[in-house]
N, C-alpha and C positions, 0 to 999 in steps of 0.2 A: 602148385600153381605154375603153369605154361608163362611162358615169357611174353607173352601176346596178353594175357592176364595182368601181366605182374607190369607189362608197357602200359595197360588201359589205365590200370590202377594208379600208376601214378601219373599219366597225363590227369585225370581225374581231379585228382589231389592238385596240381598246377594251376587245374582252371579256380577251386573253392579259394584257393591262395589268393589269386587274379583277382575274383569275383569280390573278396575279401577288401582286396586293395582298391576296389574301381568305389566299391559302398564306403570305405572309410574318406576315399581321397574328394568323394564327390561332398561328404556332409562337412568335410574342411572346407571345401570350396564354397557350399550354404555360406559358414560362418564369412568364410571372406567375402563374402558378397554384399552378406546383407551389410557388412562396412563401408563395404567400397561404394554401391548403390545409394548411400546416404552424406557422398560427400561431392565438394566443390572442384571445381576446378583445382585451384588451391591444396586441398587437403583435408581442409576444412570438414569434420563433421559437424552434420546438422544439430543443432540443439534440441535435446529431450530436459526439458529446465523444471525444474520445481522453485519457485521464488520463498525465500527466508522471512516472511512477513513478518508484522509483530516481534521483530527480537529487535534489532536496531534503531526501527521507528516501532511506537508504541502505536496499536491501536487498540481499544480497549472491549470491543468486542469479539476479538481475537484470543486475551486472556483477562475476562473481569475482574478475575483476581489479584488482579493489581490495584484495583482502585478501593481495597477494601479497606478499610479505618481512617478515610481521609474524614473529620471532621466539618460537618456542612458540606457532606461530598454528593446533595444535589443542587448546588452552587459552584460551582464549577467556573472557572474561564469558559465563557463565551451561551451560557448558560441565559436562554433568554426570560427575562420576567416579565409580567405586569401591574400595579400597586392601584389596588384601589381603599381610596377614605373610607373609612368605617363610619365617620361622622355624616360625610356628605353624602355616601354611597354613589361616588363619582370618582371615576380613573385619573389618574395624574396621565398630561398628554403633552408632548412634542409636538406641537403643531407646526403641518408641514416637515416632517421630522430633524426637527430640531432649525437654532438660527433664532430661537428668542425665549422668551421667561416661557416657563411652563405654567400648566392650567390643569384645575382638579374640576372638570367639569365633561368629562363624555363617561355617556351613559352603556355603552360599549365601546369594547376594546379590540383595537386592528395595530399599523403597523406601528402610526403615530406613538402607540401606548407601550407598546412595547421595546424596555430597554436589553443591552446585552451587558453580564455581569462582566469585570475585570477585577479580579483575588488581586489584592495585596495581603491580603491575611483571611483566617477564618471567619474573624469577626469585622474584615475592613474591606469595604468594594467602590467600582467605580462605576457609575453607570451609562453606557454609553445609548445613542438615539440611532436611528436609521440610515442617519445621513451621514454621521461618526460624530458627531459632538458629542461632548460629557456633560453631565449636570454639574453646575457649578455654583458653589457661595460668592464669589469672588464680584461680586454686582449687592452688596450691604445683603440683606435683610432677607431677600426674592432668589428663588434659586432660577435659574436660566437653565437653556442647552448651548452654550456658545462658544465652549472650549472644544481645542482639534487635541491638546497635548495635556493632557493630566496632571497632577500636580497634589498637595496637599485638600487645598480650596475647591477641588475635585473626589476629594475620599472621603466614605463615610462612613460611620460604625455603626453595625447592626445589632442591634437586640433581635431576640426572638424567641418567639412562642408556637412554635409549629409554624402554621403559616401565616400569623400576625407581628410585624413588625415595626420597631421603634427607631427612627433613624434618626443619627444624630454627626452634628460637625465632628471634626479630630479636634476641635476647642470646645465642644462640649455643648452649642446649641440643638436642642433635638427640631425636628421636621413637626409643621404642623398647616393643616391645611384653613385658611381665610374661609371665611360667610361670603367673600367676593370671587371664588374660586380659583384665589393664589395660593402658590406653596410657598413657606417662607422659613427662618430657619431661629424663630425666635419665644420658640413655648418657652415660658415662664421658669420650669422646672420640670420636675422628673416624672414623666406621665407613669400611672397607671394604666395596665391592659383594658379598662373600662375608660379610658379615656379617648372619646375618639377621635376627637381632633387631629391627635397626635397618632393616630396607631391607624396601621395599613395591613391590607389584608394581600399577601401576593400569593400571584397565582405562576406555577412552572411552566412554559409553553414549552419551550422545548429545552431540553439536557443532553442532546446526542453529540457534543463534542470530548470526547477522552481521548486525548493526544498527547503528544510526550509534554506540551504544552501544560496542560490541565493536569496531567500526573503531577509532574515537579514540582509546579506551585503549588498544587493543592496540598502536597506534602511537607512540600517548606526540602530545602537544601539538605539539611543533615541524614531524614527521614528517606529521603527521596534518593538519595545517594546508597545506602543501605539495601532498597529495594530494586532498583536497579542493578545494582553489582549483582544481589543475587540473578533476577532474570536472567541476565546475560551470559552468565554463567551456566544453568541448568538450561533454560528455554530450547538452545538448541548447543547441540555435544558433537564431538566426532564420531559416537553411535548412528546420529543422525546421516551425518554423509558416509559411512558406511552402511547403514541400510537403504539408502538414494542410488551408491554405485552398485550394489546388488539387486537394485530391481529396474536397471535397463536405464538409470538415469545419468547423462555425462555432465550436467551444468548447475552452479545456482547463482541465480539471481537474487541479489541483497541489496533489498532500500537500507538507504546511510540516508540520514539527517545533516542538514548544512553543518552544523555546528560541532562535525566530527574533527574538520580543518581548526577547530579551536582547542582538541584535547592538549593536554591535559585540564585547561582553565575556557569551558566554556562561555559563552555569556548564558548570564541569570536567566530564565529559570534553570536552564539543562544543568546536566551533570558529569564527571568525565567519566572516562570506559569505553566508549563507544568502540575508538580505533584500537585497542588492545581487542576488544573481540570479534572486530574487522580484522586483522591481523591472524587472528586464531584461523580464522575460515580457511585463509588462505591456505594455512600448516596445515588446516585436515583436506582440505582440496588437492595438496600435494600427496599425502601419503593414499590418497582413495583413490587419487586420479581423475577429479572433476576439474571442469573450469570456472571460473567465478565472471561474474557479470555485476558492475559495480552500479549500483541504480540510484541514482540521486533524487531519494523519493521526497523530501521536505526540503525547501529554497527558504531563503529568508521572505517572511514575509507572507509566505504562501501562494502559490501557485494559483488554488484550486477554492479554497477556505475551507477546505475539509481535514477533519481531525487526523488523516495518516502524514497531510503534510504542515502540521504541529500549526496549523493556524489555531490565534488566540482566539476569536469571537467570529469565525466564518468571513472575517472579510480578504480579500486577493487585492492585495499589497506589494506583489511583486513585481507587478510591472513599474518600475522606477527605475532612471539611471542608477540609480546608489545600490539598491538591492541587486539587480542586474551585474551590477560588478560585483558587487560579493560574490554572488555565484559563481561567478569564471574565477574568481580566487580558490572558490572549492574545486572545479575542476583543477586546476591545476596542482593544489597541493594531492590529489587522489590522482593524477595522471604522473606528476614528477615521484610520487612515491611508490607504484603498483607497474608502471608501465613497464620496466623489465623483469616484473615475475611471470616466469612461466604458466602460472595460473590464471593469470586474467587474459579473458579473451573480450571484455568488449568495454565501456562503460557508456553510457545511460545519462544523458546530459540533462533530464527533468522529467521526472514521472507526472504524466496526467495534468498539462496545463490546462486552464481552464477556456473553452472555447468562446464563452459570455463574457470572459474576464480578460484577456489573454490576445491583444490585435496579433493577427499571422506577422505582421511589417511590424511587430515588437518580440516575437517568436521566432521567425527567420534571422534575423542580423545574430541575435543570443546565439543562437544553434550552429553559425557560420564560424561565431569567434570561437566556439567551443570547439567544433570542428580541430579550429587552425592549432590549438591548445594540446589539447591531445595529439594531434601530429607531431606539434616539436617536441614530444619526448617517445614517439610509436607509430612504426610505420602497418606496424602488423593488426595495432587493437581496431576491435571495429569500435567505430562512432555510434551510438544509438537514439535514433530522433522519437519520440512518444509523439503518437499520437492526438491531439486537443483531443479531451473530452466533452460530447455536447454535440451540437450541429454543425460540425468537422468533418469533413471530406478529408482521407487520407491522401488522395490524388495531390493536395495543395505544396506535400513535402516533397513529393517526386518533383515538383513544376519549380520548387525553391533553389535547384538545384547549391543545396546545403553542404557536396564534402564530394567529391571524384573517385575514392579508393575503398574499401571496405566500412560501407557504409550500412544502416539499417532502419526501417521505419517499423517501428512498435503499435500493435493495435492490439486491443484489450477486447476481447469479445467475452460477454456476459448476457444469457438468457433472463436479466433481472433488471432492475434497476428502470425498468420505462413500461407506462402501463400495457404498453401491448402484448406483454409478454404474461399478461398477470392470465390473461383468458387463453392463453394453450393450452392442450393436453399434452400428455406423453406426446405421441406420436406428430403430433402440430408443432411442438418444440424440436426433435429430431428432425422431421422434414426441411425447421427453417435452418438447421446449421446445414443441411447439403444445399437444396436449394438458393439460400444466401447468402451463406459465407462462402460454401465453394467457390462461386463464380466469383467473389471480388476475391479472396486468394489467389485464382487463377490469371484475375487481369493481372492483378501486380505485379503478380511473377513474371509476367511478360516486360513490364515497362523497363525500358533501360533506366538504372539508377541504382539506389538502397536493395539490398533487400528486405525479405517481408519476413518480419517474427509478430509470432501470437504470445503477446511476452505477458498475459495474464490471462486464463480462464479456471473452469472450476467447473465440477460434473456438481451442480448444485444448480434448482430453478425455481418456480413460483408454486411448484404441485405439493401439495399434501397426500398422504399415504399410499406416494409411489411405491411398487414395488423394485425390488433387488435387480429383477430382470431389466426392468424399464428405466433402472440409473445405470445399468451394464452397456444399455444399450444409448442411452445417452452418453455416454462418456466415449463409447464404440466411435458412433460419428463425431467426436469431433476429437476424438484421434487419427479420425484418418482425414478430417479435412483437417486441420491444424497442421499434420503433419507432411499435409503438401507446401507450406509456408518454405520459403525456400531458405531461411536463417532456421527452422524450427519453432516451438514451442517450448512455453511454461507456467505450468500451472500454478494456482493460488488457491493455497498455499502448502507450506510443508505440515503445520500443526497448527488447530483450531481449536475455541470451545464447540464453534458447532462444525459437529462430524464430517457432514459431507463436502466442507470446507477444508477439510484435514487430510491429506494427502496418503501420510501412512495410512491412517484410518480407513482409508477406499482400499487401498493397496492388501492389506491385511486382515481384511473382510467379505474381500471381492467384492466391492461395488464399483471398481473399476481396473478393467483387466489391458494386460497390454501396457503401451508405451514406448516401446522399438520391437525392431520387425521380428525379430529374436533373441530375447532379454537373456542377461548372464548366466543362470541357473539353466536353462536350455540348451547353451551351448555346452554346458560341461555333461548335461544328461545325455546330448546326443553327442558327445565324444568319447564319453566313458559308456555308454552302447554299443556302440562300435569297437571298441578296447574287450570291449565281453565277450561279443558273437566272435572276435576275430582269435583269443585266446579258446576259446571253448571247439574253433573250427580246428586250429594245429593242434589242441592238445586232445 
């Protein structure tokens, strides 16, 4: 070979080198991109969040199987009934609900008739009216609605026979309804189920409150403590945030229940654990490399009266000076304890108040002290302001101007939940996440203030036997509008009973693909690609 050969040849060989180094050096460059492309000013990457649902606050459609061997466990806390005389075949009624003696005389049953159950025991309840009184002995002989605060002279023990019942004082007089259509509390003796005077037939209206509320008590302390320890323990593991930071995800957000600022001695009904495995997240957050977002999803009292924020009988109690301070005592013991780990990047000052319940000028002042709270122990954590749920305008937090420095307003978008959604199709559901969540993503992002997180959705809608492709592609849009949010996103939840609520479950199915622009397993495919062509071109 001529020297002119043997110079081509290896100029040749120089360029495959080059060629080599320009393909390897560019698909590092990918990776550092799609990082750097996804962050703040600051540093700050955007959040790809999966929320911890169901482990710390119970909701019981998340894992039924908690609520299994509670005894009368379709009586429940907050569990509405309605009783009607067998004798007279007329409803016991509240009239006006409640504020004077009750009457066994309407021939149908609405709100007036309808009470909400309150468990002291399996066999002991209170019944409360519309308005919130209790039924009461405490007036001789005549039972009323006139009590606000429960008591003895407000409990009553139930017999039962499927769905006929004998009600009787905690001193032993049983319930029997008058010829003049009073209820009073003075039968003679011990009825028989053929007796009708005495014996009511109730009817279930609704039982959808399972909350940690309804768990505890329904299982009584001992029982409830036992089944909790386990949950919390197995529910969610450090496998779980190690298969989160292997599929592109960097954050979890974890509802905490008020009553966490009370372990190890909560108040009655709760139970402790909570912050031991609030605690634990943290340790597997550090060794995985996630951040945590602390989300105070249950306030005293309830926010919302819904079962995730452990409301006892659906009613929102929270807005009270008293309650209200509680709660900035929670922030504060979860901002003086978490604010210097490296793992928390934000907390979540009330999940989902309720916009029917809940005045903005009794939501604002909260959210400002909360603010100030979290500052004096973190200059770095963001604030997190939720959303009202209901007929809330997100615009109203921006206008509150609520907190100056790394702040953030939470909106929870769900294809469910309001009938308009019940008449889409596939394709009429994906058009409304571009078409209408785009554009209000895109306002926010402009407004000077907060920024904007989609801190709850869910590739899950109102369709029956959609196909695999048609949840691929629902979930498509609104990773990519969510993901214009300029805090990020986080989906609900990480594990479900029903599937397409279940995070891995999508993930490990393909019903929903994606999640960052180049999830971890890609990058190491396209580096160790590049490690192959480049060993196989010099050797």
């Amino acid at each position: 070979m001529g020297e002119t050969e043997k110079a081509a040849g290896k100029e040749s060989e120089q360029l495959e080198v080059e060629a080599v180094r320009v393909v390897f050096g560019a698909c590092v460059a990918i990776v550092l991109w799609d990082e750097l492309c996804d962050k703040q000013d600051t540093g700050f990457t955007k959040v790809r969040g999966v929320n911890l649902g169901g482990w710390l606050v119970v909701e019981g459609w998340i894992k039924p199987s908690l609520f299994d061997g509670i005894p009368n466990g379709d009586m429940l806390d907050g569990t509405q009934v309605q009783l009607k005389s067998v004798g007279l075949q007329k409803y016991l009624s509240a009239s006006g609900g409640g504020g004077g003696n009750l009457t066994v005389d309407q021939d149908a049953a609405s709100t007036w008739e309808t009470f909400r159950l309150w468990r002291v025991s399996y066999r002991e309840y209170q019944f409360r009216c519309i308005k919130g009184q209790f039924l009461t002995a405490s007036n001789g002989d005549v039972i009323s609605a006139t009590v606000d605060s429960p008591g003895d002279t407000e409990t009553f023990y139930i017999e039962r026979n499927n769905s006929m019942l004998h009600i009787k004082l905690l001193n032993g007089g049983y319930l029997q309804v008058t010829n003049n259509n009073q209820l009073t509390s003075n039968y003679p003796s011990q009825p028989g189920w053929d007796d009708g005077m005495a014996t009511f037939e109730m009817t279930i209206v609704a039982n959808n409150l399972h909350g940690d509320y309804q768990l505890a008590n329904g299982l009584g302390p001992d029982q409830a403590m036992v089944v909790l320890t386990e949950h919390r323990k197995n529910f969610i593991t450090g496998k779980d945030f190690y298969f989160l930071s292997q599929s592109g995800i960097n954050t979890v957000r974890i509802p905490v229940g008020w009553w966490i600022a009370y372990d190890p001695n909560p108040p009655a009904p709760f139970v402790s654990g909570s912050l031991d495995a609030l605690d634990r997240a943290f340790y597997w957050a550090q060794i995985y490399g996630l951040k945590c977002i602390i989300d105070l999803h249950a306030a005293p009292g309830s926010q919302n009266g819904m079962e995730h924020s452990a409301s006892r009988d659906g009613s929102v109690d929270w807005p009270s000076a008293a309650n209200i301070e509680k709660t900035l005592d929670v922030i504060n013991f979860l901002a003086q304890r978490y604010a210097n780990n490296p793992r928390l990047l934000g907390i979540e000052l009330l999940n989902e108040p309720s916009a029917g319940a809940v005045p903005l000028d009794t939501l604002a002042p909260y959210y400002k002290t909360g603010y100030q709270i979290v500052r004096s122990y973190s200059d770095n954590a963001y604030v997190i302001f939720c959303q009202r749920i209901g007929n809330a305008d997100p615009m109203e937090l921006y206008q509150a101007d609520l907190g100056p420095i790394n702040t953030v307003v939470d909106l929870h978008y769900y294809n469910l939940f309001d009938p308009f959604f019940e008449k889409l199709n596939a394709t009429e559901n994906i058009q409304f996440v571009y078409k209408n969540r785009m554009p209000q993503v895109q306002t926010l992002n402009k407004v000077n203030g907060p920024l904007v997180f989609i801190g709850e959705w869910v590739n899950e809608w109102n369709l029956t036997g959609a196909s695999q492709t048609e949840y691929q592609l629902f979930g498509k849009a609104q990773l990519e509008v969510y993901g214009e949010a300029s805090f990020g996103w986080s989906y609900w939840t990480v594990r479900c009973n029903s599937v397409h609520w279940d995070y891995e479950w999508n993930k490990r199915n393909g019903y929903l693909i994606g999640g960052s622009r180049l999830e971890r397993p890609k990058y190491m495919l396209l580096v160790a690609g590049c490690l192959i062509y480049l060993l196989s071109i010099l050797t």
